[in-house]
LUMPAFI-193995 format. One record per residue (C-alpha): y, x negated, z; residue in one letter. Coordinates in Angstrom, 1 decimal. Each point is the difference from the previous one (the first is absolute). Layout:
<sites>
{site {Y, X, Z}, A}
...
</sites>
This chain:
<sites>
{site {0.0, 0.0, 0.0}, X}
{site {3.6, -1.4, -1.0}, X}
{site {2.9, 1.3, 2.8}, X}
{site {3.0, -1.3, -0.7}, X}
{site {2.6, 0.6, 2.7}, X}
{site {3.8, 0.2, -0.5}, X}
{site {2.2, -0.8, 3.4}, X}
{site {3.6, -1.9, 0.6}, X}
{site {-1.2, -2.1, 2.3}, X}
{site {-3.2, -1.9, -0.4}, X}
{site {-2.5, 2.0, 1.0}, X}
{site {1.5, 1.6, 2.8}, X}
{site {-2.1, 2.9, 1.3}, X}
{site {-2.7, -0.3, -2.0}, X}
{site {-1.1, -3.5, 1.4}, X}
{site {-3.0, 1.0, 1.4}, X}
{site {-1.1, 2.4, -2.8}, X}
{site {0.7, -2.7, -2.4}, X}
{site {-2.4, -2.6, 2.0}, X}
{site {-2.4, 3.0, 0.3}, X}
{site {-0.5, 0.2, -3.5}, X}
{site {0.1, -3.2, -1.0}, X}
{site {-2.8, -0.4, 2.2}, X}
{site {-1.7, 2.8, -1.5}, X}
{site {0.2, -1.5, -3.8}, X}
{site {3.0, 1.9, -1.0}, X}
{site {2.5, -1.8, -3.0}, X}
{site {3.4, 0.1, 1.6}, X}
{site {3.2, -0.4, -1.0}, X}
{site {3.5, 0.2, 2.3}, X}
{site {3.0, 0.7, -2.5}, X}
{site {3.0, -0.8, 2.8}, X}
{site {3.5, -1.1, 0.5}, X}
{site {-0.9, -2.6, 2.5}, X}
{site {-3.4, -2.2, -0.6}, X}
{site {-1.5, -0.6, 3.1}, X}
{site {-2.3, -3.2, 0.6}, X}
{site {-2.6, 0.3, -2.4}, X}
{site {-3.0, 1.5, 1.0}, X}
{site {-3.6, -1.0, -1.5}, X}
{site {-1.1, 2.3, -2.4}, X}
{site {3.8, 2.0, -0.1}, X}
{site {1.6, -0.2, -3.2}, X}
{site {3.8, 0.7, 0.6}, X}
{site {2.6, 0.5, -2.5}, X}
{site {3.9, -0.1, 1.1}, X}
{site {2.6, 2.5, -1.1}, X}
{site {4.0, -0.7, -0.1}, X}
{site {2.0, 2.8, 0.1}, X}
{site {3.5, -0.4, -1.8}, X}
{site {3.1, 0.4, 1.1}, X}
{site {1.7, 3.1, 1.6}, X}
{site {1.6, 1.9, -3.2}, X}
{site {2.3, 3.0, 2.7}, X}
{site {2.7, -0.3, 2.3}, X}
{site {-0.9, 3.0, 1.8}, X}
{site {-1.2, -0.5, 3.2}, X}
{site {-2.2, 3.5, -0.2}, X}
{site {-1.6, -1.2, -3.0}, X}
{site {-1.2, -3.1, 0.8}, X}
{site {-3.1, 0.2, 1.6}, X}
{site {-1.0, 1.7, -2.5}, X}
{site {1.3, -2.4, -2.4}, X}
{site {-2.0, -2.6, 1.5}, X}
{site {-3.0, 2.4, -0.3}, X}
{site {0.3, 0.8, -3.8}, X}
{site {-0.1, -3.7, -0.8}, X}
{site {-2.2, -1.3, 2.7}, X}
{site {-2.4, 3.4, -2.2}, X}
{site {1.3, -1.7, -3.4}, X}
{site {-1.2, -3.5, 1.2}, X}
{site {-3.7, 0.8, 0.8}, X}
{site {-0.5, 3.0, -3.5}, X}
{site {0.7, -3.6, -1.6}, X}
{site {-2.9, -1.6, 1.4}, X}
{site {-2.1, 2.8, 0.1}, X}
{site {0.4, 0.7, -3.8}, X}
{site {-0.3, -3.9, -0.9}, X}
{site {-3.6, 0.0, 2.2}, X}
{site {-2.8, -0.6, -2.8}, X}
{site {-2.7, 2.6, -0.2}, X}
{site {-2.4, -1.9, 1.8}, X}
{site {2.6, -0.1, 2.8}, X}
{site {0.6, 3.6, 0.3}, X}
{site {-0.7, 1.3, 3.6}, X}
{site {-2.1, 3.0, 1.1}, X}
{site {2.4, 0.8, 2.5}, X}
{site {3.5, -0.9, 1.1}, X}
{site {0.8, -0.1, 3.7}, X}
{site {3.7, -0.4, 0.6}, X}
{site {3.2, 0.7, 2.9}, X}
{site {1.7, 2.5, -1.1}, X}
{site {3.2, -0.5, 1.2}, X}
{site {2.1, -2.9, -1.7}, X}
{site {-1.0, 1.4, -3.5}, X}
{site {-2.8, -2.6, -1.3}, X}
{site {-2.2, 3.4, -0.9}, X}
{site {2.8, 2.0, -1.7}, X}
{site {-1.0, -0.5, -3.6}, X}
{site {-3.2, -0.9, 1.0}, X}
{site {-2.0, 2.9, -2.0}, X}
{site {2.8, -0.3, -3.2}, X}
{site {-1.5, -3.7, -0.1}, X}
{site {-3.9, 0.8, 0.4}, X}
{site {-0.2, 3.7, -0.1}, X}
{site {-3.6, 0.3, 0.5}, X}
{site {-0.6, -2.1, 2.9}, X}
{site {-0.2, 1.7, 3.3}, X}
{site {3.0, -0.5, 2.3}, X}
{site {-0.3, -0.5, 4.1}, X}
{site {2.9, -0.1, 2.1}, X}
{site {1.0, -1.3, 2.9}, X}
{site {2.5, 2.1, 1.8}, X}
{site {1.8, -1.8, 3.1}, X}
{site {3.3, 1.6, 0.7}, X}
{site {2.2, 3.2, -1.1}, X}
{site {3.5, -0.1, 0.9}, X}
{site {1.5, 2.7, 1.7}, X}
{site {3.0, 0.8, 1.4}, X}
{site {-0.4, 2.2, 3.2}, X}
{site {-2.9, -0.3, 2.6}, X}
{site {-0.5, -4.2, -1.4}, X}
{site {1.0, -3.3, 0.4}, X}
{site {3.6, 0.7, -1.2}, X}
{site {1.5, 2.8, 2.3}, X}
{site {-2.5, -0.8, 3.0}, X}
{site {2.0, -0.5, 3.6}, X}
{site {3.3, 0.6, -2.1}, X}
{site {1.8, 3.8, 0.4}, X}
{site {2.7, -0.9, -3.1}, X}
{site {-3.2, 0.3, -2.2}, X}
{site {0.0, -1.5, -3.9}, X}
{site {2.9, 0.2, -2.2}, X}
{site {0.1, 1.9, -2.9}, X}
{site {-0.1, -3.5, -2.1}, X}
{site {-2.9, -1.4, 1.6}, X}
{site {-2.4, 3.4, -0.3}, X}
{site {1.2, -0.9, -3.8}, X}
{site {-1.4, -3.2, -0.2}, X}
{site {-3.0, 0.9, 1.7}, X}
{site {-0.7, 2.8, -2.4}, X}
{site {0.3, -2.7, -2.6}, X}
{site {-2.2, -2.7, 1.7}, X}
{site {-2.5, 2.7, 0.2}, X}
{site {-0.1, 1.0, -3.7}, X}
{site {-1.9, -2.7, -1.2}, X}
{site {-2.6, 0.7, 2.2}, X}
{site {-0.5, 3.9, -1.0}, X}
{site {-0.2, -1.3, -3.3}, X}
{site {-2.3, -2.3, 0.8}, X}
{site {-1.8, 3.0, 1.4}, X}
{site {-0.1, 2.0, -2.5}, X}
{site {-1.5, -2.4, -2.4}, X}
{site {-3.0, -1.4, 2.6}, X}
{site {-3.9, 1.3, 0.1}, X}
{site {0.0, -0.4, 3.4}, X}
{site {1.6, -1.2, 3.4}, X}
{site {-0.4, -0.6, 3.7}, X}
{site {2.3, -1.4, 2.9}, X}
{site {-1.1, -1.8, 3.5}, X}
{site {1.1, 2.7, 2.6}, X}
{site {0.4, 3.4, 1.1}, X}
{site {3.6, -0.2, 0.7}, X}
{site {0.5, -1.9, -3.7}, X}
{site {-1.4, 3.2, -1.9}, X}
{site {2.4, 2.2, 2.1}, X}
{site {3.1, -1.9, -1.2}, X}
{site {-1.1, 0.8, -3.9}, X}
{site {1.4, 3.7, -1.0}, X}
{site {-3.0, 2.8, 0.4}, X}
{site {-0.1, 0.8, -3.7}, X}
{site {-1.8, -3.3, -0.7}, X}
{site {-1.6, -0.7, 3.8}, X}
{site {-3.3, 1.8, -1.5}, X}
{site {-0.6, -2.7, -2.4}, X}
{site {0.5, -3.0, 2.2}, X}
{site {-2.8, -1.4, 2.1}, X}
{site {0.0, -1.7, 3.4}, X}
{site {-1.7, -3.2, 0.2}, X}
{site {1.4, -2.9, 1.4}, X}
{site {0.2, -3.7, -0.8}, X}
{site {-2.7, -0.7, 2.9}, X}
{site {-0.3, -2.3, 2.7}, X}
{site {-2.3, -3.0, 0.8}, X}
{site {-1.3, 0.8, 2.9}, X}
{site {-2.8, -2.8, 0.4}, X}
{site {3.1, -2.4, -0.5}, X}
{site {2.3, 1.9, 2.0}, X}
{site {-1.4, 0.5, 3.7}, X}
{site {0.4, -0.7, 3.7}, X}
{site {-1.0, -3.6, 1.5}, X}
{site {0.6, -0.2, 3.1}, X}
{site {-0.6, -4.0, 0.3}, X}
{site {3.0, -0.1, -3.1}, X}
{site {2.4, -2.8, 0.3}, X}
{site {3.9, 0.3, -1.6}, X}
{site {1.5, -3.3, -0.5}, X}
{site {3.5, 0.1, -0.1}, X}
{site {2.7, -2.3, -2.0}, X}
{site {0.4, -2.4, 2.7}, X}
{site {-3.8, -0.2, 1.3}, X}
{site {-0.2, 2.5, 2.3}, X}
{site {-3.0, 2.2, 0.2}, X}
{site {0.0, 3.7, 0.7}, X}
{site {-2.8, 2.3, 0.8}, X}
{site {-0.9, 3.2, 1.7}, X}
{site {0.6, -0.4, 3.4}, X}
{site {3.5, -1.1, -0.8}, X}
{site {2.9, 2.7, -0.2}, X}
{site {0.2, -0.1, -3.9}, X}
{site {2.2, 2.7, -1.4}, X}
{site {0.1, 0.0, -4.2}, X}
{site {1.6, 1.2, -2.9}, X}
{site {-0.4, -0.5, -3.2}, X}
{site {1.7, 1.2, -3.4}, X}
{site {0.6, -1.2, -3.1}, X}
{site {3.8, -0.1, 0.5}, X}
{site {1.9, 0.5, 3.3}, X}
{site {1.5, 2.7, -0.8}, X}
{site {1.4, 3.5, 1.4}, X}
{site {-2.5, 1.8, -2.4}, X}
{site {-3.1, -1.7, 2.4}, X}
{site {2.2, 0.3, 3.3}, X}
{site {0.6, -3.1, 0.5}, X}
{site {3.3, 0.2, 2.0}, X}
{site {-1.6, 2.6, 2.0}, X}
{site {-2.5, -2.1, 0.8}, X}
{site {2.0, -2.7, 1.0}, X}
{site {2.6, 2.3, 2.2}, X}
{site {-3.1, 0.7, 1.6}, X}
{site {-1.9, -3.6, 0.4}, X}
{site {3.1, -0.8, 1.7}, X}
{site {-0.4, 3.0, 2.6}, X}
{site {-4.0, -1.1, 0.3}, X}
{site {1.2, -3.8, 0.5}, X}
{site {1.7, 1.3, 2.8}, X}
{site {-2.6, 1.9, 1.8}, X}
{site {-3.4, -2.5, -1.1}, X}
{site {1.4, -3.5, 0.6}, X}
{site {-3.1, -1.7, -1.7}, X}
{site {0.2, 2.5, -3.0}, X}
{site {0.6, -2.0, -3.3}, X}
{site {0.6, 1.6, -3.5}, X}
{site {-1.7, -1.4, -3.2}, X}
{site {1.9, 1.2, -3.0}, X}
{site {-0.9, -0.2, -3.4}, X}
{site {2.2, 0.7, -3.2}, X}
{site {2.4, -1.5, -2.5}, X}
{site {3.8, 0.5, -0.1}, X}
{site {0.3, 1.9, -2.8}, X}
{site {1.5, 3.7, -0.6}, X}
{site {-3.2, 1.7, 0.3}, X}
{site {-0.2, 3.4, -1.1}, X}
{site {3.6, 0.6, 1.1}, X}
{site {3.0, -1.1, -0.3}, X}
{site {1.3, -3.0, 0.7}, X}
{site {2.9, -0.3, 2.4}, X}
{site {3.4, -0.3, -0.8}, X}
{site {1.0, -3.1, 1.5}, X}
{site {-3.0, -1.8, -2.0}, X}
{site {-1.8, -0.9, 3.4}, X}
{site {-3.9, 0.2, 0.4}, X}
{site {-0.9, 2.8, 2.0}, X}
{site {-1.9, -2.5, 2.5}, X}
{site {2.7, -2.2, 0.1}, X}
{site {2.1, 2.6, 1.8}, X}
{site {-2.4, 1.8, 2.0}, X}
{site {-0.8, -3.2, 1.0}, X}
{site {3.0, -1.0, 1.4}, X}
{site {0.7, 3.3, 1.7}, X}
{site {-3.6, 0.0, 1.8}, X}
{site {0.5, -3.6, 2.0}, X}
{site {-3.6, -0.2, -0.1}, X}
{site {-0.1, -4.1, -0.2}, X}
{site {-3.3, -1.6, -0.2}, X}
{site {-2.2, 2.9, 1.0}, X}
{site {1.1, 1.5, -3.9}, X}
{site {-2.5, -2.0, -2.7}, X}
{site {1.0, 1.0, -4.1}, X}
{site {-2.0, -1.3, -2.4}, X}
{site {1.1, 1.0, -3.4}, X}
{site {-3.9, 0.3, -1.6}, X}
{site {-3.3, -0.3, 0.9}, X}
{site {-3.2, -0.2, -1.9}, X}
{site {-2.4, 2.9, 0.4}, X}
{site {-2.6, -1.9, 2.0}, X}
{site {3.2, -1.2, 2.3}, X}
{site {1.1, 3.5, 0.4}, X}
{site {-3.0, 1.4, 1.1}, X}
{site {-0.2, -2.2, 2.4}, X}
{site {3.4, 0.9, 1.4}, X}
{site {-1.4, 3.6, 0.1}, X}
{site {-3.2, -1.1, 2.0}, X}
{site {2.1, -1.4, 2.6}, X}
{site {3.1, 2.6, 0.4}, X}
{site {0.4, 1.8, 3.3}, X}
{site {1.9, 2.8, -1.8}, X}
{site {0.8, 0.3, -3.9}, X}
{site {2.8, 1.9, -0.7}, X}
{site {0.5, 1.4, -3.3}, X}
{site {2.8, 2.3, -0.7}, X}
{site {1.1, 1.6, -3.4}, X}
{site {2.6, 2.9, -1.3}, X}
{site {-2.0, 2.0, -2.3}, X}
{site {-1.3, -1.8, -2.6}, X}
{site {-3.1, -2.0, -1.3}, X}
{site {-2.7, -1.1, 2.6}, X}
{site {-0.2, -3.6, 0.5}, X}
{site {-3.5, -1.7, -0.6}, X}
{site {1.0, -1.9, 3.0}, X}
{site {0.1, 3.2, 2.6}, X}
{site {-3.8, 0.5, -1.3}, X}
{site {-1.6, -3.8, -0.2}, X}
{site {1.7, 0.0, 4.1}, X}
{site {-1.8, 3.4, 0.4}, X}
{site {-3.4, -1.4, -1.2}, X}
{site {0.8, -3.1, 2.0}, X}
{site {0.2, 2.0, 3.4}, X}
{site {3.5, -0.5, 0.3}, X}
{site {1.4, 2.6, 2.7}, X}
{site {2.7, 1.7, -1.8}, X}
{site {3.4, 0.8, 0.9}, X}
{site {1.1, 2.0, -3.5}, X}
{site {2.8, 2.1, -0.9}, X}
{site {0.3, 3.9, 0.2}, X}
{site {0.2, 0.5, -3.6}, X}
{site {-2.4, 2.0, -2.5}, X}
{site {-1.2, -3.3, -1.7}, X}
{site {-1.3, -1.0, 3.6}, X}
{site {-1.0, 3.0, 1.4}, X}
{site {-2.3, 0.3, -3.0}, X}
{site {-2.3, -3.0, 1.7}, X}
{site {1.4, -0.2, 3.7}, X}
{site {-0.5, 3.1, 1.9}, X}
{site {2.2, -1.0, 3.1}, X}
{site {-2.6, -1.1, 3.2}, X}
{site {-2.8, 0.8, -1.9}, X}
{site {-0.3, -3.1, -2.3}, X}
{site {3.5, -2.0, 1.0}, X}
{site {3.1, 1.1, 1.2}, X}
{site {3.6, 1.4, -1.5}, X}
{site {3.2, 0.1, 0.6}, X}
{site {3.2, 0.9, -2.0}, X}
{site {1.6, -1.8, -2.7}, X}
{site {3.3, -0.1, 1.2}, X}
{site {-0.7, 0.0, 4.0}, X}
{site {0.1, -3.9, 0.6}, X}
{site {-0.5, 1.2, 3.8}, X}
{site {-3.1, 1.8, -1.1}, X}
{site {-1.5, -2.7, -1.4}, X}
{site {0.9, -2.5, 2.7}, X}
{site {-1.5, 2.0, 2.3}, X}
{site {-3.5, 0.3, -2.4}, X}
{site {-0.1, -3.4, -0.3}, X}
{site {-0.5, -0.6, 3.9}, X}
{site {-2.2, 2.8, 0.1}, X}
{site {-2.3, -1.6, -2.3}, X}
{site {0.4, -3.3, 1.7}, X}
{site {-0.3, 1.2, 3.4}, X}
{site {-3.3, 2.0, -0.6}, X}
{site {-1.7, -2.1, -2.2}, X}
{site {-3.2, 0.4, 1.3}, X}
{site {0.0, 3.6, -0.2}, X}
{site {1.2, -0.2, -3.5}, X}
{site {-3.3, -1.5, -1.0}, X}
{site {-0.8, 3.6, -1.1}, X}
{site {3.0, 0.3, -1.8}, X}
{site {-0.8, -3.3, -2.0}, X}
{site {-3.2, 1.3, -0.9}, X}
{site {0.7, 3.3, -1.4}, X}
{site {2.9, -1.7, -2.5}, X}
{site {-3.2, -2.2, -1.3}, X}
{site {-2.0, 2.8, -0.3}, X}
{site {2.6, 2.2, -1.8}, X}
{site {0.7, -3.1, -2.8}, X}
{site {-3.8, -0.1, -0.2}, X}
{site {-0.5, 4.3, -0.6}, X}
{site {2.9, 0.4, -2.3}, X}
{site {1.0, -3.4, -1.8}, X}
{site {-3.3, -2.4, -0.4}, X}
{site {0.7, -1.7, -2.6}, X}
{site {-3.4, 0.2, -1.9}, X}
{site {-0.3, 3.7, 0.3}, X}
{site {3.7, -0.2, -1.7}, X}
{site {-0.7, -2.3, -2.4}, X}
{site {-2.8, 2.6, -0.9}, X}
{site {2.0, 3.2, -0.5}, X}
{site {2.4, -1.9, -2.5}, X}
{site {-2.7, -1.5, -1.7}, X}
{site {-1.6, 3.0, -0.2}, X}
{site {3.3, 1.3, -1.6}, X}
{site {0.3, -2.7, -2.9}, X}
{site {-4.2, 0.5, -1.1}, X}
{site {0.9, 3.6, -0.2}, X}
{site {2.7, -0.8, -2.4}, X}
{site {-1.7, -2.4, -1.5}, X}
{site {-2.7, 2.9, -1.4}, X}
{site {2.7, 1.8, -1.2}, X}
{site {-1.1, 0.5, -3.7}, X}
{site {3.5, 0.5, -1.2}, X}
{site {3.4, 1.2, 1.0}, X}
{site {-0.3, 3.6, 0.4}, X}
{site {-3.2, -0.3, 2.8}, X}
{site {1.9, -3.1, 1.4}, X}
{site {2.5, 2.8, 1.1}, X}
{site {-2.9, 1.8, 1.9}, X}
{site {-0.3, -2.9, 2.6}, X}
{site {2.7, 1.5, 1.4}, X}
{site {-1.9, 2.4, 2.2}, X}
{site {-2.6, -2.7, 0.4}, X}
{site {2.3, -2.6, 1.1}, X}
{site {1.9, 1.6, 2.7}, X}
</sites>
């Protein structure tokens, strides 16, 4: 079987499917905007996407979509018969599939459907009572039209959570499945004899006071001056608590602030927390896990938006959660049951669940286990890996177009 996978960068959320089915025999190619370190066995073609031809600021996202669409017909339609793929797997959102079906109209079509923008009851207007602005419900609508498109034209499609359907309009929810991207949970588990070294030699483990957090970018989206406000209120109360954070200094899914700063160069500053607050800008994955096998209490907090991988891998690691009260969360932390919860934007809240946590972390054994155990009953990543490809061969055996279209009802 030929797959041949379209995504901006590298191969993003389909990592593990890509190994899967490289380790399964499959021929596959990665058509993307950024080539990852090659991969044995993964042929990957680049894409440049041409310059910005609007002025409009509503326009262009979608701009960037048509061409970023424009860029990968081209390859598809110079691919030699002998390269043509049974199926096409492909993120939906940045415009890579848009003219996918114009280019090779009789190849089925997956999609990979991470986010729908809206602008009440998201990311945008959450904690805020002014609400969105006329112009930016505009510009949403725009960013979102590619994607429709996109919709309109795909066999099939499927996105990793509950709360991730919800955000897509209800017309089109019916033909959308809910699988997600899957987690390692032989790699990802709880080891209680784990050792964290630290920059400067130390070693941590799980008798120490080790409170984490861990984005991608320290930024408000992942609560990351909320979390600060509040290690400084936990420093207070737990003098042997100490705070690993880990995350870059970019803008994140936010905006960046006005003055230019970092986000953690500010908070920083404001908390006073000295020595006892560790950043490390990245970690490998072998690394991090190990930072989740010895945390105390991992805090992950988010507005409304897409789950982190991270929230889960801690989950299957036995971290003891302290998460944020929002619907992305409360999809896989049911508060006391499987970790704890506190409000976004109460840094006293939080504070005061993060000396819970470390106060009674013998009774939070239970607490530890049932996160694991959740990770294990709804996200494994074999049984994941499964159900998408079990979507692709059903594509695959699509005779032509017209039954391709019938997968549909399969799919989701």
């Amino acid at each position: 079987m030929r797959v041949l996978f379209v995504h901006r960068s590298g191969s993003g959320q389909f990592a593990h499917l890509i190994g899967r089915l490289l380790g399964e025999g499959a021929e596959v190619t990665l058509v993307t905007e950024h080539v990852e370190t090659q991969r044995p066995g993964l042929r990957q073609i680049p894409y440049a996407v041409s310059g910005s031809v609007t002025a409009s600021p509503n326009l262009a996202a979608t701009d960037y979509h048509v061409r970023t669409g424009e860029a990968v017909a081209a390859i598809l339609k110079r691919l030699h018969r002998d390269e043509r793929p049974d199926v096409i797997v492909g993120h939906t959102g940045w415009g890579g599939l848009l003219f996918a079906k114009d280019a090779l109209p009789d190849t089925p079509v997956l999609g990979y459907c991470e986010y729908y923008y809206n602008g009440q009851n998201s990311d945008l207007d959450f904690g805020s009572d002014a609400g969105v602005s006329d112009s930016e419900l505009m510009r949403l609508r725009m960013r979102n039209a590619a994607q429709l498109l996109t919709l309109q034209a795909v066999d099939a499609a499927y996105t990793p959570t509950r709360w991730q359907h919800r955000q897509y309009p209800q017309s089109i929810r019916d033909r959308i499945a809910i699988c997600h991207d899957g987690i390692d949970t032989r790699l990802c588990r709880p080891d209680p004899e784990a050792v964290f070294v630290l920059p400067d030699g130390q070693s941590l483990r799980r008798s120490d006071e080790v409170v984490t957090f861990v984005a991608r970018d320290l930024d408000p989206y992942r609560g990351y001056p909320q979390f600060i406000a509040a290690a400084a209120r936990v420093a207070q109360a737990r003098p042997d608590a100490r705070f690993v954070v880990v995350g870059g200094d970019g803008a994140g899914y936010g905006r960046p602030r006005l003055d230019g700063r970092p986000w953690r160069e500010v908070m920083t500053q404001e908390a006073g927390l000295g020595e006892r607050l560790i950043h490390i800008p990245w970690l490998a994955h072998d690394t991090l896990r190990r930072l989740f096998q010895v945390s105390a209490a991992h805090v992950y907090l988010t507005v409304p938006f897409v789950l982190s991988w991270s929230l889960l891998e801690a989950m299957a690691c036995g971290c003891l959660i302290v998460g944020s009260r929002t619907p992305p969360v409360q999809e896989v932390i049911a508060d006391r049951r499987n970790g704890l919860l506190a409000p976004f934007h109460d840094e006293s809240a939080i504070a005061g669940t993060i000396i819970e946590a470390l106060e009674r972390q013998g009774e939070a054994e239970g607490l530890r286990r049932a996160a694991r155990a959740t990770v294990q009953a709804r996200f494994e990543l074999e049984t994941c890996l499964d159900r998408q490809i079990g979507f692709i061969e059903r594509l695959a055996a699509q005779s032509d177009h017209h039954a391709a279209q019938a997968a549909w009802v399969d799919v989701a």
